[in-house]
N, C-alpha and C positions, 0 to 999 in steps of 0.2 A: 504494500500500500504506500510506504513511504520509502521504497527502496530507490526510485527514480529523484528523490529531492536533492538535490547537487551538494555536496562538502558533509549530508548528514552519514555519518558513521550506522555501520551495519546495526551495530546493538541499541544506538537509538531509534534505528529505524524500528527493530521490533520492541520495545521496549512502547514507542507511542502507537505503533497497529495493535498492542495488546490491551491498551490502554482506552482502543478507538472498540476494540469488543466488547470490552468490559464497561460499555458507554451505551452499547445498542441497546440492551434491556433496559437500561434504567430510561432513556431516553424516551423508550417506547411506551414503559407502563407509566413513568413519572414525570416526564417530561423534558427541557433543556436545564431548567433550574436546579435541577437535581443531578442534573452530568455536571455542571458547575461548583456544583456542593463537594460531589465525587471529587472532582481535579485537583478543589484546592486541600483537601481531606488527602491528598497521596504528593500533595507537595507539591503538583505543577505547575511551575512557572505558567506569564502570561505568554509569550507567544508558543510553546508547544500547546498550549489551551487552545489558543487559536488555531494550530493546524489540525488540532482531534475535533473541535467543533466544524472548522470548516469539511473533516472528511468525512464526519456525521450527515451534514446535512448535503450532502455530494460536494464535490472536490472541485468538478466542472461548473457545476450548476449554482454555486456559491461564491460571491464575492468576496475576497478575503478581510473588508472594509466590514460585510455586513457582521463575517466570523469574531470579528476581533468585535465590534459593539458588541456583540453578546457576552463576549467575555468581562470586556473592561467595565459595564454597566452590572453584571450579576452582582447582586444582595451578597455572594458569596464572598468576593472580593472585594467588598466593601469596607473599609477600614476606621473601626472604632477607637475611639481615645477619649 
C-alpha cells in the first residue's frame, strides 16, 4: 500500500499498511473520529495520520488537503492546558 511512496523505508511502509487495517473496522463501525482517537492512542505523528487517513478514505480519490483537515481538526489532537 505504501511501498511505492518514494524515500519511505520498507518497515515503515508496513508498519502504516498495518496501521491503515487496523483503521478499516473501526472506521467502518465507529466512524473517522475514532481512527483519530486510535492514531493518537498508538502515538502517530500528524503526517503519517494523514497518509493512513488519506489511504482510508482512497488514496486516488482523496485530497491530501482534505486528509490532513481531518487530522489536524480531530477532538483527538486537540491540545489541552
Amino acid at each position: 500500500m505504501f511501498e511505492t511512496v518514494a524515500g519511505l523505508q520498507p518497515e515503515v511502509a508496513e508498519r502504516l499498511t498495518a496501521l491503515v487495517e487496523e483503521c478499516r473496522p473501526v472506521l467502518a463501525s465507529n466512524g473517522m473520529e475514532a481512527v483519530q482517537v486510535l492514531l493518537v492512542e498508538r502515538g502517530t505523528g500528524i503526517v503519517p495520520a494523514v497518509a493512513i487517513t488519506k489511504a482510508l478514505l482512497g488514496w486516488a480519490d482523496t485530497p491530501l488537503l482534505v486528509a490532513r483537515e481531518i487530522v489536524e481538526t480531530s477532538t483527538a489532537r486537540a491540545v489541552t492546558g
